[in-house]
C-alpha positions in Angstrom: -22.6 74.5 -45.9 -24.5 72.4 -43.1 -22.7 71.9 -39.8 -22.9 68.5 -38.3 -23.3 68.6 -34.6 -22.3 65.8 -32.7 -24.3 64.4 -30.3 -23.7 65.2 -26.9 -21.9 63.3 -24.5 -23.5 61.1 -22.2 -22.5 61.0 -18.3 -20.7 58.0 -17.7 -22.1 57.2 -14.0 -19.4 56.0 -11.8 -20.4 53.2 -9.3 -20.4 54.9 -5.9 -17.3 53.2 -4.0 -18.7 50.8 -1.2 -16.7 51.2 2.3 -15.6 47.8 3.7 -17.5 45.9 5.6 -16.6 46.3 9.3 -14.4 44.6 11.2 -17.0 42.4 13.0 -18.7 41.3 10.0 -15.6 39.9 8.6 -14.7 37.8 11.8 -18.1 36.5 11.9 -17.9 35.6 8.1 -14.7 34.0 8.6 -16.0 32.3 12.2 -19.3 30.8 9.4 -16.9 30.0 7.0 -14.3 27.9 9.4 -17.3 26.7 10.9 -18.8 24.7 7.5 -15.1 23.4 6.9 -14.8 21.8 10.4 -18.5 20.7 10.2 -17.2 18.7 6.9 -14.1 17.5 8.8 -16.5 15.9 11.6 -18.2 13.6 9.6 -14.4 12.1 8.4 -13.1 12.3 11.8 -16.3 10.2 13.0 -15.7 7.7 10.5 -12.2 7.5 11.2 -13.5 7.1 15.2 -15.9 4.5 14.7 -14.3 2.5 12.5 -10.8 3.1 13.1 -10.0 4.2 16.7 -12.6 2.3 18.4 -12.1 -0.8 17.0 -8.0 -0.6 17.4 -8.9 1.0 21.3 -11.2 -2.2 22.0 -8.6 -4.4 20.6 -5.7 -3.4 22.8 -8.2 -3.5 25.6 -9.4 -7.6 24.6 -5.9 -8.6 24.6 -5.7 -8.5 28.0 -9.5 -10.2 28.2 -10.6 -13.5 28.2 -13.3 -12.7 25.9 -15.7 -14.7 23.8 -18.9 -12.8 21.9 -22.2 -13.0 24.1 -19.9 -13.6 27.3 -18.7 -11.2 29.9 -15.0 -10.3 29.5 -12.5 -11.4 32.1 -9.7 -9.5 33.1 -6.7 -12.2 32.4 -3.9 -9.8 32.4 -1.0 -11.4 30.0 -2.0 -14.5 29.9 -3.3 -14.2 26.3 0.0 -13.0 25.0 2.1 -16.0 27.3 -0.7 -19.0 25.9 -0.3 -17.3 22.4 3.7 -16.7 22.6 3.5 -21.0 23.4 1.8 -22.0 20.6 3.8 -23.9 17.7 1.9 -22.0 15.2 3.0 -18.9 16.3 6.9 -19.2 15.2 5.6 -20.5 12.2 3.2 -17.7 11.2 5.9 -15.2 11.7 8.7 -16.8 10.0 6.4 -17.4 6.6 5.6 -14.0 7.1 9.0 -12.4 7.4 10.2 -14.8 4.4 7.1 -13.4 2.5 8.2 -10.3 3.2 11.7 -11.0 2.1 10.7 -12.4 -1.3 8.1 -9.8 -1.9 11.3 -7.0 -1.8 13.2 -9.3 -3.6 10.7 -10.0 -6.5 7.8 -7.5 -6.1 10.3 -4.2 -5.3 12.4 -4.1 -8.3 10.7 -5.2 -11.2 7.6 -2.2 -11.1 11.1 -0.3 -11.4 12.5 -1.7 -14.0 9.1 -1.6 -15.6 8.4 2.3 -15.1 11.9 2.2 -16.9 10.5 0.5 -19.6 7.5 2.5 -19.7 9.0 5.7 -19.2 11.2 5.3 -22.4 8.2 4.3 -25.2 7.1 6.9 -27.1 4.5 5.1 -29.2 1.0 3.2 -26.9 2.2 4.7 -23.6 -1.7 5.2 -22.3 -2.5 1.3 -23.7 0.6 0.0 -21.9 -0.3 1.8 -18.7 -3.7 -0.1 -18.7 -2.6 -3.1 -19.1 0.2 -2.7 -16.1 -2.6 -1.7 -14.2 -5.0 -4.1 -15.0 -4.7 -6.2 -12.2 -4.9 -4.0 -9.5 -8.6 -3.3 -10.2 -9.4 -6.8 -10.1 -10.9 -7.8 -6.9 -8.2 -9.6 -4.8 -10.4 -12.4 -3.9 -11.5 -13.1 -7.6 -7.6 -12.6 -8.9 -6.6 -15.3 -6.2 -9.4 -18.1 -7.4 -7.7 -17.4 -10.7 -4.0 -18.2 -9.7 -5.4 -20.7 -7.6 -6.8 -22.5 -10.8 -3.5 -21.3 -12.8 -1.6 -23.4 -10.1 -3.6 -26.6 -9.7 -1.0 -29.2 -10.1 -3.4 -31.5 -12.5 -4.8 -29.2 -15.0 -4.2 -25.6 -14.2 -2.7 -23.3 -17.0 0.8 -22.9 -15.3 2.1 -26.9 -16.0 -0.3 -27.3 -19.3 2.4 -24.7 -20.2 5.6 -26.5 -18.9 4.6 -29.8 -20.4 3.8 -27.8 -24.2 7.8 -26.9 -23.5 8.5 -30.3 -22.6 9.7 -29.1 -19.3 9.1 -30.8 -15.2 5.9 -29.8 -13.6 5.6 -28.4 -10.3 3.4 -28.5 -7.3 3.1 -24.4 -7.3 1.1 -23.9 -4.2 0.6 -28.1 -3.2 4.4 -28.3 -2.2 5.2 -27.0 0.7 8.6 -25.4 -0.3 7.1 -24.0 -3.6 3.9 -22.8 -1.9 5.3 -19.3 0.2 7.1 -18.1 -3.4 4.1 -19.1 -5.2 1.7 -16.8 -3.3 4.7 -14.2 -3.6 4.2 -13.8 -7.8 0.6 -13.8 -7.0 0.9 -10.6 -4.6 3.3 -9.2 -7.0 1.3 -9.3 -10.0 -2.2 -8.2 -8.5 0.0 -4.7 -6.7 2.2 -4.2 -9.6 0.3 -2.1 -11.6 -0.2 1.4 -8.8 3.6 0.9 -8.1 4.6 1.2 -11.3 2.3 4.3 -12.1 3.9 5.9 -8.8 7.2 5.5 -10.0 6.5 6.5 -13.7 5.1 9.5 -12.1 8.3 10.3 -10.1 10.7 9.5 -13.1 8.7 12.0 -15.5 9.3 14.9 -12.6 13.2 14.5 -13.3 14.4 17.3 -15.3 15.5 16.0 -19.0 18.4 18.2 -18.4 20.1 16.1 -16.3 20.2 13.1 -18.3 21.3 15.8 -21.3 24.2 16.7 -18.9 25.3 12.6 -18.0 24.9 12.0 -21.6 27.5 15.4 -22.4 30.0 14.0 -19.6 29.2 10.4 -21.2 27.8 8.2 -19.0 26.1 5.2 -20.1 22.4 4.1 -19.3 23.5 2.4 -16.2 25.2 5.1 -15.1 22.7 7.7 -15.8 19.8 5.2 -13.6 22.5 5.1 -10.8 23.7 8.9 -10.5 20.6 10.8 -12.1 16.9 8.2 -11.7 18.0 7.0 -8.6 19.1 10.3 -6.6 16.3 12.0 -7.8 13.4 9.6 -7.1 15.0 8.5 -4.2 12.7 9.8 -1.2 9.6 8.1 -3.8 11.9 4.7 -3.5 12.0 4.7 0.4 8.5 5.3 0.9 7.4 2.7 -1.2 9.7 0.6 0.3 8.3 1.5 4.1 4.5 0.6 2.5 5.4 -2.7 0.9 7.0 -3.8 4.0 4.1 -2.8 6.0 1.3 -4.5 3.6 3.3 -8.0 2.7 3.5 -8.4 6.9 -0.4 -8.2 6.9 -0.8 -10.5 3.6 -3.6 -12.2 4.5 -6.0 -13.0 1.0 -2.9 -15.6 -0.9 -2.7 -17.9 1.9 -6.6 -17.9 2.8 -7.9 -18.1 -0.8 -5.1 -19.7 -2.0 -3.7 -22.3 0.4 -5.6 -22.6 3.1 -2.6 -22.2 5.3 -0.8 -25.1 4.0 0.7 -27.6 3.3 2.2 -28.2 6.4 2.1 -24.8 7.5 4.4 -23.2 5.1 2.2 -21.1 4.4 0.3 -20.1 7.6 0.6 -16.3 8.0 0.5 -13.7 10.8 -2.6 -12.5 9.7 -4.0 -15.8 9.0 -3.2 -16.7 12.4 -5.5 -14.0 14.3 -8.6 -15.0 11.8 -7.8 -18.7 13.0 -7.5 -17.8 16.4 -10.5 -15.3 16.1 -13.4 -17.3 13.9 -11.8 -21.2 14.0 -10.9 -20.9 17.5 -13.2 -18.4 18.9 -10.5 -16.9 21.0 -10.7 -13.1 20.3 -8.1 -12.6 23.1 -5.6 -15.0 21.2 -6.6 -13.0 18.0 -6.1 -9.4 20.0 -3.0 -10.3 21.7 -1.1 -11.6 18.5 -2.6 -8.3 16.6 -1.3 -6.1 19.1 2.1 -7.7 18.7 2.0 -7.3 15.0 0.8 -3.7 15.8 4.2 -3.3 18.0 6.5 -4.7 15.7 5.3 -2.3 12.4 5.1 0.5 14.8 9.0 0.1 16.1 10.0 -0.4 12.8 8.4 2.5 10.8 9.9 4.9 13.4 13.1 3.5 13.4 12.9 3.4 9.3 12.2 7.0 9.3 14.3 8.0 11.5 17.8 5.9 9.1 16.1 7.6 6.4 15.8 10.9 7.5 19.5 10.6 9.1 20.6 9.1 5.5 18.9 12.4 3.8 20.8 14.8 5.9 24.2 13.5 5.8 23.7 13.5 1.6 22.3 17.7 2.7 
């Protein structure tokens, strides 16, 4: 009877173990590889410089000009912001604007809520419904506001072909001068609706189902579940918003220019349109400076002093 012999073993060879590199080749690694990342970080913080810093800089430095493209500037101290605080455009522009302001939270701050609601609850066409919310918002602003411009033309624009098919009055939308500010407030609302509501769909599907499991035990209601669960929890999401709407609908600027032209009557003469008046109509770039430097004042006080309520308001619920 044969034997079988297996075949021998073969040496497994064991990769030699490699020491670490030293100590100096590590920092200079690291020094090459912070090096690249703050390389990359130049080119945004040039950007930012250029287009940014300088220009904001150079503004604050105008305001105090008497300054006029092609001409040397002239060191006029505050007369800019006296000539500017005079003019009977100016109380104008910044009472539309805070009652834009108003109306946008009024109209444009709680219905992308109640929509995320809305949204947040379907359980059939969620992605289709969430296109069309944000539909708007990648239309460009100048195009959306020839279209409501048209939609609003008191002769044959969409908006009173609709009211007179419901045998209901016409109105003068933009034309009148007390329907014209809340008219170019739906227009703002509709074209920023859609990334508000995705923001606060976004927030409401972090809540933990759990909680509403728990209301629901202890048997509140829907109400009562948005006021003690949705709200608490996406609270923090709410107030930033809230901060960011404020700060865009006091720098509206497209809806009145596209839109109105300013008027009628004024009513519809805004901060911002203002400065481009006073800058480009006017050719007064140390009007335009002085007035943006006092919008600049005004947004800066009240973010801080936003915050800080806020942040006081978060620690006495801690």
């Amino acid at each position: 009877m044969k034997t079988v012999e297996s075949p021998p073993h073969e040496a497994i060879a064991v990769p030699p173990i490699q020491a670490p590199p030293p100590a100096g080749d590590r920092r200079r690694r690291r020094l090459a590889d912070q090096t690249r990342a703050y390389g990359f970080l130049l080119g945004g913080l040039l950007c930012f410089a250029l287009f940014s810093w300088y220009p904001a800089i150079r503004a604050v430095v105008i305001a105090f000009q008497k300054y006029t493209p092609g001409s040397e500037p002239e060191w006029v101290g505050t007369a800019n912001f006296t000539r500017v605080w005079h003019d009977p455009e100016f109380t104008a522009a910044w009472r539309n604007t805070l009652a834009f302001t108003l109306l946008a939270l009024l109209i444009g701050f709680a219905i992308p809520f109640v929509m995320a609601l809305v949204l947040n609850e379907l359980r059939h066409a969620k992605a289709f419904f969430r296109v069309v919310v944000y539909l708007p918002v990648m239309i460009p602003p100048v195009v959306s506001a020839l279209l409501w411009k048209w939609f609003y033309d008191p002769g044959a624009g969409l908006a009173n072909e609709a009211l007179r098919l419901l045998h209901l009055p016409t109105s003068n939308w933009s034309n009148g001068a007390d329907t014209a500010l809340v008219s170019l407030v739906i227009v703002a609302t509709w074209a920023n609706l859609g990334g508000t509501v995705l923001i606060y769909l976004a927030a409401l599907q972090s809540i933990p189902g759990e909680l509403y499991e728990a209301a629901e035990l202890d048997g509140a209601n829907l109400l009562q579940r948005i006021r003690h669960v949705t709200l608490p929890q996406t609270r923090f999401v709410v107030l930033m918003l809230m901060l960011l709407q404020i700060i865009a609908t006091m720098q509206v600027f497209t809806e009145p220019f596209v839109i109105t032209g300013g008027g009628p009557e004024n009513a519809t003469v805004t901060v911002l349109y203002l400065i481009y008046k006073y800058a480009f109509l006017y050719n007064d770039f140390g009007g335009a400076c002085a007035l943006s430097v006092m919008l600049l004042v005004l947004l800066g006080a009240f973010s801080a002093l936003y915050l800080r309520l806020t942040r006081s308001g978060e620690g006495d619920l801690e």
